[in-house]
C-alpha positions in Angstrom: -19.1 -21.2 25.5 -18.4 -20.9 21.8 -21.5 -20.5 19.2 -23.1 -23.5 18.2 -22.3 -24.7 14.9 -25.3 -25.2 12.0 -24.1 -29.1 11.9 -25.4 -29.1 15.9 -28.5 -27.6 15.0 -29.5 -29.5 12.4 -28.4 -32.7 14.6 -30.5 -31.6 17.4 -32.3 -28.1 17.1 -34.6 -28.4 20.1 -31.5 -29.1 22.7 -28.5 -26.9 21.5 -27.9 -24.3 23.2 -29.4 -20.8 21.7 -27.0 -18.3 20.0 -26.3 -15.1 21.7 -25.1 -12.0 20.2 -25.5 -10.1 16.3 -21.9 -11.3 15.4 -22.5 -15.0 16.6 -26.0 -14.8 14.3 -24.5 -13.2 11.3 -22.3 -16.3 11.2 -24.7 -18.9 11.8 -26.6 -17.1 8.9 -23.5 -17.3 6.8 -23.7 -21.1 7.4 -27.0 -21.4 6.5 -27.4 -19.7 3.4 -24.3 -22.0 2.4 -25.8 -24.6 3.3 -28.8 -24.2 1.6 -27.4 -23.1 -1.4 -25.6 -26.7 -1.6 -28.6 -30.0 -1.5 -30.6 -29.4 1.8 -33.3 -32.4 2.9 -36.3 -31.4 4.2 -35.2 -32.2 7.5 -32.2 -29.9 7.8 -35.6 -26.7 6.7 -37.5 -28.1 9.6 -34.5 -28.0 12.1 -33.5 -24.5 11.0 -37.0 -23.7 11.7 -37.8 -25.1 14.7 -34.4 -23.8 16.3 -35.0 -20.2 15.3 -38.7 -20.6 16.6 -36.6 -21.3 19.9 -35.6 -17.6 20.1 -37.2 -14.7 21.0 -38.7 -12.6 18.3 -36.4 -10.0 18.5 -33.1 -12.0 18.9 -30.6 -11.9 15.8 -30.3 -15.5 15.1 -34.2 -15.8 14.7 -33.4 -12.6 12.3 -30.9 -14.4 10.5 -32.8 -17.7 10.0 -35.4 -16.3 8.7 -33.5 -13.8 6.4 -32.1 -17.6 4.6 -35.2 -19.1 5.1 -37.6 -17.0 3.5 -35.2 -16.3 0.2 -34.5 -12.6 1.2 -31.2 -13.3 -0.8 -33.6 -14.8 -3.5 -30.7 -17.2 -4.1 -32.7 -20.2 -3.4 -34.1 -22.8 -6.0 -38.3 -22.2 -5.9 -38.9 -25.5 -4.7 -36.7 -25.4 -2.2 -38.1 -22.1 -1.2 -41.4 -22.9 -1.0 -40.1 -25.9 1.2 -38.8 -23.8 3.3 -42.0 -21.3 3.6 -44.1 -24.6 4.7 -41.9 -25.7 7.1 -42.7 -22.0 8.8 -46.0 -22.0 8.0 -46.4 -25.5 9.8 -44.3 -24.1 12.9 -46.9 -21.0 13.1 -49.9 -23.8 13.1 -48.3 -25.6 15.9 -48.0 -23.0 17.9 -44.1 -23.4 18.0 -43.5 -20.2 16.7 -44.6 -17.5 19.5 -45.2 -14.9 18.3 -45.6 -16.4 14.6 -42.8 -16.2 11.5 -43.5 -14.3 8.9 -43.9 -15.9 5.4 -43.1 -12.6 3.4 -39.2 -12.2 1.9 -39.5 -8.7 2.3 -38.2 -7.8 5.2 -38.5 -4.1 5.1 -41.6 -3.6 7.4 -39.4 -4.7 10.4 -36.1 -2.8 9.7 -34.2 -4.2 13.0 -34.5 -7.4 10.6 -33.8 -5.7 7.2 -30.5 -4.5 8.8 -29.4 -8.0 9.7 -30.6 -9.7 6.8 -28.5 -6.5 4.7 -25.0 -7.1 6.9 -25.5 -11.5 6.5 -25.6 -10.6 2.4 -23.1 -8.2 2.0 -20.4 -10.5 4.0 -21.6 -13.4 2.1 -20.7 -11.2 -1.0 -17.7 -10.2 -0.2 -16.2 -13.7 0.7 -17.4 -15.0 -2.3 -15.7 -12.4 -4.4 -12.7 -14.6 -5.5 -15.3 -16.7 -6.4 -16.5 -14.3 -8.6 -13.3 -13.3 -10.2 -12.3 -16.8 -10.7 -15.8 -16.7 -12.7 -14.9 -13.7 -14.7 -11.2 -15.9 -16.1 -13.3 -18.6 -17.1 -15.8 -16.3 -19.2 -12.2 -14.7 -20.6 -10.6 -17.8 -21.2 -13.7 -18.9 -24.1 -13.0 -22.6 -24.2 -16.7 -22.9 -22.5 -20.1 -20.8 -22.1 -20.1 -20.6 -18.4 -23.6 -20.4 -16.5 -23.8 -17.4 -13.8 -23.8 -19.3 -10.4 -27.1 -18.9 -8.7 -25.4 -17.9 -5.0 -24.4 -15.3 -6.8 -25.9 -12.3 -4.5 -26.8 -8.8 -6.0 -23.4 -7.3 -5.2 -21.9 -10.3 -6.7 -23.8 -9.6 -9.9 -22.8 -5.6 -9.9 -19.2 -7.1 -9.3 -19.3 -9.0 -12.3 -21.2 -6.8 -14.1 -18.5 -3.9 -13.7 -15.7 -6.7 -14.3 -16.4 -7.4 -17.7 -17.4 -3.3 -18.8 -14.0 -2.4 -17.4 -12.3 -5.5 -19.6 -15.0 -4.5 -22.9 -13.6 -0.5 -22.6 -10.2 -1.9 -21.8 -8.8 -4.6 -22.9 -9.9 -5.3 -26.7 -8.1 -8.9 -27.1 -11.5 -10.0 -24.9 -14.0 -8.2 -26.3 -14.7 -11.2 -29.0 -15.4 -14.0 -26.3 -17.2 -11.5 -24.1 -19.9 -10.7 -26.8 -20.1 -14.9 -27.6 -20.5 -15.7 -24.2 -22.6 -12.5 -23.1 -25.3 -13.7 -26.5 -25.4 -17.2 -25.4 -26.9 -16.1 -21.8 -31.0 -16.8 -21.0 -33.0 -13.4 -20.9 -33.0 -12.7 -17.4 -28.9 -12.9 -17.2 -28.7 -11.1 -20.3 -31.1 -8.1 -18.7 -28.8 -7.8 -15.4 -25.8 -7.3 -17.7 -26.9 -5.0 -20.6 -24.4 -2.7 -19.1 -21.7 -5.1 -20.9 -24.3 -5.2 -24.1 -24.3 -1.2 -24.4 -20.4 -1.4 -23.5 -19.8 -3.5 -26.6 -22.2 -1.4 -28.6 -20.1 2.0 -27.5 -16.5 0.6 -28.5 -17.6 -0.9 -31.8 -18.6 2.6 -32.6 -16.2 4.6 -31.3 -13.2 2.6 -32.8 -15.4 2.9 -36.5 -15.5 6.8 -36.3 -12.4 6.8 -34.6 -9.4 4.7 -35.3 -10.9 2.6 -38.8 -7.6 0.9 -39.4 -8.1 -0.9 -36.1 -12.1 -1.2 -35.9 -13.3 -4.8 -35.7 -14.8 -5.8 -39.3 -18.2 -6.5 -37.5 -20.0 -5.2 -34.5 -19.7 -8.0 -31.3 -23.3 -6.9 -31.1 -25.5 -4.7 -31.6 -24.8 -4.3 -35.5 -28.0 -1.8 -36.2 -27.4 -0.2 -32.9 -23.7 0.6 -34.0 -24.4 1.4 -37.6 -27.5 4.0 -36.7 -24.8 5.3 -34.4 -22.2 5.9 -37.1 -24.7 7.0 -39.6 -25.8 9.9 -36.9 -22.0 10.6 -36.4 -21.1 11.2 -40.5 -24.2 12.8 -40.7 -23.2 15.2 -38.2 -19.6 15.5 -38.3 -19.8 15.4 -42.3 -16.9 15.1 -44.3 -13.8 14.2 -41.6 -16.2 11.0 -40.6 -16.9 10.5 -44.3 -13.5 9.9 -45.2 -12.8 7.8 -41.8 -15.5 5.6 -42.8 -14.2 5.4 -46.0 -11.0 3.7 -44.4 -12.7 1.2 -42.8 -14.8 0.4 -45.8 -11.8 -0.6 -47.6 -10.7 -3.2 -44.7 -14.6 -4.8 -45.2 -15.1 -8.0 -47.6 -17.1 -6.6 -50.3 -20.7 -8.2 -50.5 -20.9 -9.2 -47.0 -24.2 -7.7 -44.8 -22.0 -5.4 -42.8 -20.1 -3.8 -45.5 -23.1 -3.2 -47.4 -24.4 -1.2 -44.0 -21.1 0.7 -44.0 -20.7 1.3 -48.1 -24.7 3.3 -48.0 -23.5 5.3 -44.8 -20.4 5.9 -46.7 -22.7 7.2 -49.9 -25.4 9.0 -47.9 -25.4 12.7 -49.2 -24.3 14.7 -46.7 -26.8 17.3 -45.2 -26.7 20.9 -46.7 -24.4 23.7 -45.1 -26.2 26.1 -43.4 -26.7 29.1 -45.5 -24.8 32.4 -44.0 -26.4 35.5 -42.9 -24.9 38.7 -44.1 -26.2 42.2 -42.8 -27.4 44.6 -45.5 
């Protein structure tokens, strides 16, 4: 007989048949997590809930269930999530839950669980993917401020986080409308991507001290980040980065905040040579 499907379960969770097998949960955990990533009711919790309660404790689909259920992938809204913790916590009072769900999203202390729950996220990862790079054209393309979708899982985010440092280091036509989009995200994106932040930060410098006739004529970010970084490299490298800089001061619009930064780098004494020590 073939799995049942989530739309039977939610139809009718106390008379479908019960799933059998890890393969047959992982896929029933799929549709879940889908599912409640989309507009759940109430009644489609309670159904997921009372099904999985049908299950022995150690079968997979009560694994998986509760992996969705309890916001392991902490992709869920927080209303939604604490909808779906009193829906378990109401199956534990009634005694439908033998032995009882846990109400904890960490799902380490019971590693059989922690397994599952690992395998449901990194397949729903990787068949969202496309998804992702379809995410990372519209951030390229600049004609809106995309938000980050919130099924994004944490491979998802890594994904996308290595996406747009390898177009930063790579591609410099993008860097612009990478930095506008990157500044216009809330805190919390903004700290799972600093990567692209320090990326931005890295090229602005390295194309100043490096290649000054092609050097943007203002940091995409960063600006006292990029100029304490230049002023260390003059300072250090002395007279060569001097006369770099001095290139790429002459591309600047005089009066401007960024080529007064630049022009008092440019003047900065440079440190004294060390003095040599001759034998007597």
């Amino acid at each position: 007989m073939s799995r049942p499907r989530l739309a039977d379960v939610l139809a009718n969770p106390e008379r479908i048949p019960l799933t059998i097998g890890r393969e047959a949960a992982t896929e029933l955990g799929l549709e879940a997590l889908e599912h409640m990533e989309g507009t759940p009711t109430d009644a489609d919790v309670r159904a997921m809930v009372a099904y999985a309660a049908r299950h022995d404790e150690a079968a997979p689909p009560r694994d998986a269930l509760l992996a969705v259920l309890l916001n392991a992938s902490r992709t869920l809204p927080p209303a939604l999530a604490a909808s779906a913790v009193a829906a378990i916590s109401e199956a534990n009072a009634d005694g439908r839950a033998k032995p009882p769900f846990p109400v904890d999203a960490d799902l380490s202390p019971v590693p059989r669980r922690q397994a599952l729950a690992e395998r449901l996220f990194a397949e729903r990862a990787r068949r969202i993917r496309p998804r992702m790079h379809a995410f990372v054209a519209a951030v390229l393309a600049g004609t809106t401020q995309p938000a980050v979708p919130s099924w994004f899982l944490d491979r998802n985010w890594v994904d996308l986080r290595d996406a747009l440092v390898q177009r930063v280091r790579n591609e410099p036509v993008h860097r612009e409308v990478i930095a506008r989009w990157l500044a216009a995200q809330p805190p919390e994106v903004f700290a799972r991507l600093r990567a692209v932040d320090e990326a931005l930060v890295d090229v602005a410098t390295q194309a100043i001290l490096h290649t000054p006739e092609r050097a943007p004529l203002a940091p995409y970010c960063g600006d006292d980040r990029v100029a304490e970084r230049v002023r260390s490299a003059v300072s250090f490298r002395g007279e060569p980065a001097r006369a770099r800089l001095s290139g790429y001061l002459a591309r600047l619009t005089p009066g401007t905040a960024w080529y007064e930064t630049i022009a008092a780098i440019a003047a900065s004494p440079s440190p004294p040579a060390p003095r040599s020590h001759r034998r007597a």
